[in-house]
C-alpha positions as CSV (number, residue, x, y, z in Angstrom):
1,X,17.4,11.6,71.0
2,X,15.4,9.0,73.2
3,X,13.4,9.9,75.8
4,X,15.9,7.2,77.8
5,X,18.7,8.8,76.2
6,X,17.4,12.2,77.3
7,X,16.8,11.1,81.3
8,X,20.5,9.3,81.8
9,X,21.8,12.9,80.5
10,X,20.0,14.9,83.3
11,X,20.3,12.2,85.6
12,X,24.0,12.8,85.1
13,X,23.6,17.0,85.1
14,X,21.9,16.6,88.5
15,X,24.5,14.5,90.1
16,X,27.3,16.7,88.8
17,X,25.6,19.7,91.4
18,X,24.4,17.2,93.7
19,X,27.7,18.2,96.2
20,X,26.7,22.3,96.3
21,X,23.0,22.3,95.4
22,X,22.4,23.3,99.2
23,X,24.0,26.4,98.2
24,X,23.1,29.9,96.4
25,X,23.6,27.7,93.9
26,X,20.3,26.0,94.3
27,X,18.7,27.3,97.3
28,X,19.1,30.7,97.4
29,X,16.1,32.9,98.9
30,X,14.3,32.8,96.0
31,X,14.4,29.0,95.6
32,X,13.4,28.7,99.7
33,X,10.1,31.0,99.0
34,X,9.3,28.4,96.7
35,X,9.8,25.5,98.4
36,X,7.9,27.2,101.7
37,X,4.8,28.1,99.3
38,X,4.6,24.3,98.5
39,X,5.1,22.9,102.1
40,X,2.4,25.6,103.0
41,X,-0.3,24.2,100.5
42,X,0.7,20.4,101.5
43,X,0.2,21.0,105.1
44,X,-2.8,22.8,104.8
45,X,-4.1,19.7,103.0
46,X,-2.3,16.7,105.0
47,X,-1.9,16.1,109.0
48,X,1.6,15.3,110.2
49,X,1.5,11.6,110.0
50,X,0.4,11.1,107.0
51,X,3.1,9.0,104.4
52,X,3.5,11.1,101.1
53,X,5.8,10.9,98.4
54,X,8.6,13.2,96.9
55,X,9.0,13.0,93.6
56,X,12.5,14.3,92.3
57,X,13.8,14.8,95.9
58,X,17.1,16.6,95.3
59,X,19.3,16.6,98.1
60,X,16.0,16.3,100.5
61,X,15.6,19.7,101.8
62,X,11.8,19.4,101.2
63,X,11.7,15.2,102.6
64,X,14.0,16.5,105.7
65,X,11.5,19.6,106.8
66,X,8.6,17.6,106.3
67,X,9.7,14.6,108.2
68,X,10.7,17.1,111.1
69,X,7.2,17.7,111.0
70,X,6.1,14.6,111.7
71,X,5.3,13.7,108.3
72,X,6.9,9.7,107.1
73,X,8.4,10.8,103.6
74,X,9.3,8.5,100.7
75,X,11.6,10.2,98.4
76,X,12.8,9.2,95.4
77,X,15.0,10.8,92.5
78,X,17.4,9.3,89.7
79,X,20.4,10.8,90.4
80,X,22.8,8.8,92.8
81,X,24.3,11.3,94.4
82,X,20.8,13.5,94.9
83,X,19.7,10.0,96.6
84,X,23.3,9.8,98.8
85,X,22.5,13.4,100.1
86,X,19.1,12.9,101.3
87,X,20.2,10.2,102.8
88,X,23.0,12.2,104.8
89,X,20.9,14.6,105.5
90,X,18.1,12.5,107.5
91,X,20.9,10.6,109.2
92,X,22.4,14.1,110.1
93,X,19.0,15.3,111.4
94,X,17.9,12.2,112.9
95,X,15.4,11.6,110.4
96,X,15.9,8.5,109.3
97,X,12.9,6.7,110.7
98,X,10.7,8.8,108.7
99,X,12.8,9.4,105.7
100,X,13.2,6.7,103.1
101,X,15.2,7.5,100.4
102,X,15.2,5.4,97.3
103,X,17.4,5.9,94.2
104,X,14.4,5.6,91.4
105,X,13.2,7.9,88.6
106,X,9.6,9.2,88.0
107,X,9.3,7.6,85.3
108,X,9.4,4.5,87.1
109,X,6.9,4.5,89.5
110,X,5.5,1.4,88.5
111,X,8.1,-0.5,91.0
112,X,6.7,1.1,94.1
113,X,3.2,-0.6,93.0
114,X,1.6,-1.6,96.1
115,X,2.6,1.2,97.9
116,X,0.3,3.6,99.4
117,X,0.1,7.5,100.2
118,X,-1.7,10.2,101.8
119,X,-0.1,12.6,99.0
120,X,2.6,13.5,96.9
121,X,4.4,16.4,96.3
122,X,7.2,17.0,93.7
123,X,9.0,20.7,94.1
124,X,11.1,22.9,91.7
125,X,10.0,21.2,88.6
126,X,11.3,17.8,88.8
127,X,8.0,16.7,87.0
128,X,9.7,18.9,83.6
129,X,11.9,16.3,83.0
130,X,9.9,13.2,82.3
131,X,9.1,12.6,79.2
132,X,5.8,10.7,79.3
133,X,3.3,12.8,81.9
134,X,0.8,11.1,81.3
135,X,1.7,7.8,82.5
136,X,3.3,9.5,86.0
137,X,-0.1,10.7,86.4
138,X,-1.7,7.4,86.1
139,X,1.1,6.0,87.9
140,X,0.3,8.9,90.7
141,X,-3.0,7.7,90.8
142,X,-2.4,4.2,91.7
143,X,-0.3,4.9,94.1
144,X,-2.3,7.6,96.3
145,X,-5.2,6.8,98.2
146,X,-8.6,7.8,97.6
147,X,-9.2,11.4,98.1
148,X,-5.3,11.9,97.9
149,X,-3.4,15.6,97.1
150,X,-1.0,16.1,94.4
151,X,1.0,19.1,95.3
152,X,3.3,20.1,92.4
153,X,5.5,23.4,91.5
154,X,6.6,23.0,87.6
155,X,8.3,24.9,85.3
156,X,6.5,27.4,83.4
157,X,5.8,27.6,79.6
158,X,5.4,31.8,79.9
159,X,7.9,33.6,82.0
160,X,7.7,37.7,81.4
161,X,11.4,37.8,83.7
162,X,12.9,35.8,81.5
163,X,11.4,37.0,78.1
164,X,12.7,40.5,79.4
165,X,16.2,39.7,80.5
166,X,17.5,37.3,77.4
167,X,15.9,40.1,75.2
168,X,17.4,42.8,76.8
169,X,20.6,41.0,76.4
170,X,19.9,39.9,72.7
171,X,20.1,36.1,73.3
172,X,16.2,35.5,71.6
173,X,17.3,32.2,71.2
174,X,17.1,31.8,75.0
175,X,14.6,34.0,75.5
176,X,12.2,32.3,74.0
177,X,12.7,28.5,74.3
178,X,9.9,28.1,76.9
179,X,7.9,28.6,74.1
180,X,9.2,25.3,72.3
181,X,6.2,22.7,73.0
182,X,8.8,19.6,73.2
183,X,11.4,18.6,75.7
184,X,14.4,21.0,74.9
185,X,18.2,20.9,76.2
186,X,18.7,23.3,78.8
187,X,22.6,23.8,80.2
188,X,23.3,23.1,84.0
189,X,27.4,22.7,85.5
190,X,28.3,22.1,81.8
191,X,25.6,19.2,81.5
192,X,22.5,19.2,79.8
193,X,18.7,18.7,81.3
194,X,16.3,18.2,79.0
195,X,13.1,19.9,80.2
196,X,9.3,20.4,79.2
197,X,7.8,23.7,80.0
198,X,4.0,23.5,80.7
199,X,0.9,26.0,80.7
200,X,-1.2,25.5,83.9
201,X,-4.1,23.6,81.7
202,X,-1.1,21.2,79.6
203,X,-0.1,19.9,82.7
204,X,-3.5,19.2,83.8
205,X,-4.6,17.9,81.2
206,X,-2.0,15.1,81.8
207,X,-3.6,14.4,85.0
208,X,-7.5,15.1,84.0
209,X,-8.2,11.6,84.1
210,X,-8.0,10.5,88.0
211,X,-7.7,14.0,89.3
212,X,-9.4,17.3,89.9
213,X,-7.8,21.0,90.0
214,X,-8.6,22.6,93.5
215,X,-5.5,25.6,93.4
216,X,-3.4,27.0,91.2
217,X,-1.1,30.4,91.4
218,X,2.2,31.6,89.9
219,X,5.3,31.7,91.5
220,X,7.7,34.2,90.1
221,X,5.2,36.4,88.5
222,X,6.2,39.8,89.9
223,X,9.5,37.9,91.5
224,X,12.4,37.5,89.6
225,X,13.2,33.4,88.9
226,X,16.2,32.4,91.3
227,X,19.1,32.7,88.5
228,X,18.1,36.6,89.1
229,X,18.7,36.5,92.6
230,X,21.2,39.3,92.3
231,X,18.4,41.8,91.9
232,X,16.5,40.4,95.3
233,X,20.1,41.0,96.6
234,X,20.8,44.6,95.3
235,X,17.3,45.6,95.6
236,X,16.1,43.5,99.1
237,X,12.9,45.9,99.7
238,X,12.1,45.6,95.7
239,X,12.3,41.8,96.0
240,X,10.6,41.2,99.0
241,X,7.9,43.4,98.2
242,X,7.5,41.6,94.4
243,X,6.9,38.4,96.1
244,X,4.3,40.2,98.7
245,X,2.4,40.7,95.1
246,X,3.2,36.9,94.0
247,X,1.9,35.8,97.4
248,X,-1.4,38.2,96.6
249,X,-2.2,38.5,92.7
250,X,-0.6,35.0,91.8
251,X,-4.0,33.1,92.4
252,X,-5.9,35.2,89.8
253,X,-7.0,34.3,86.1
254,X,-4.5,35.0,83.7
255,X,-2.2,35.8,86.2
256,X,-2.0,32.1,87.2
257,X,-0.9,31.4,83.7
258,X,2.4,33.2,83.8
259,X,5.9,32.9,86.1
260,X,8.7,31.1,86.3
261,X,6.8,28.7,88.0
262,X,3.2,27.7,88.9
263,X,1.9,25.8,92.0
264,X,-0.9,23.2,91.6
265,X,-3.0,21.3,94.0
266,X,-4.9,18.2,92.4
267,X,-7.2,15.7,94.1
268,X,-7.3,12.1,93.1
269,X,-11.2,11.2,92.4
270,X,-12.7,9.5,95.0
């Protein structure tokens, strides 16, 4: 199948959840730990006023608390109805002078050319699902100013969770398909997204070029990844006290190389 063939399908998987993605669905407590680990290492790096860039904005959770912090958010995504709910939700929250949705795929960053930004983010592994990384990170590049952050969570290539659960439930198939070094089909709401899973170093290797590594740590290490958020549930002590070690051990060699997902800070050369 086409790489084009492959993004019109998960554009098409992501606007079938578009309406309950707010939900447990995809936001549970596991996803919103994620989402504030990124925001943390963003705004560590970038005052409030700066203009960044989300990259596969979802229904703008990440855009809308940013802006609310006096941020000026550009976020873009493929799917229609990912686009129509940001855009709801910054007219809902009064955000809509600092949130500018735009209905446009990663992979076609070339037609904000002559845009600039402070940074750009992209959360919960948006960044899996493009076929050519390479050409986002040169397309990054351009579009960020000297000295500019890339803050990204992806999609891990090694999850020991996952390995673990689909094992123990003799599905190896699935249990191993992070493995696979192409873009594979993975179900979502009866549709299919076709996804990437990266090693810390093959992702930045994609962006080697006009960036430089400056953090990297696991997310989901010791945590269960959200679809196991019925453990966190059962076991609230056990769960918080799993991402306590995330929050503490993630950062370290080796450790940094396994999770669900991984959380990367680049700088653009200056």
């Amino acid at each position: 199948m086409s790489g084009q063939a492959q993004l019109l399908e998960t554009r098409r998987a992501f606007d079938s959840v578009a309406d309950f993605y707010d939900g447990p669905f995809g936001n549970n407590e596991i996803v919103q730990r994620m989402r504030a680990a990124l925001v943390k290492e963003l705004t560590a790096r970038v005052s409030p006023g700066a203009r960044l860039l989300d990259l596969g904005c979802g229904t703008g959770i990440d855009a809308a608390h940013l802006a609310g912090l006096g941020y000026r958010v550009v976020a873009i995504d493929a799917s229609p109805q990912m686009v129509a709910r940001t855009r709801a939700r910054a007219e809902e929250e009064g955000l809509t002078q600092r949130v500018t949705a735009v209905e446009l795929g990663i992979e076609a960053l070339d037609r904000l050319s002559g845009e600039a930004f402070d940074a750009i983010y992209s959360d919960l592994g948006a960044l899996n699902c493009v076929p050519d990384l390479p050409t986002v990170a040169t397309r990054c590049a351009a579009l960020l100013d000297a000295g500019g952050v890339l803050v990204a969570s992806v999609i891990g290539r090694v999850c020991p969770w996952e390995l673990g659960y689909y094992s123990a439930r003799g599905d190896l198939r699935r249990a191993v398909i992070r493995l696979t070094p192409r873009a594979v089909p993975v179900g979502l709401n009866g549709s299919t997204v076709w996804t990437r899973y990266y090693r810390p170093k093959e992702f930045l290797d994609a962006f080697r070029g006009s960036f430089a590594p400056e953090a990297t740590r696991a997310l989901g290490l010791f945590s269960p990844p959200p679809y196991l958020v019925g453990f966190n549930r059962r076991l609230p002590w056990a769960g918080r006290g799993l991402w306590w070690l995330d929050a503490r051990l993630g950062g370290f060699p080796l450790l940094r190389n396994a999770g669900d997902h991984f959380l990367m800070v680049l700088r653009k050369h200056e």
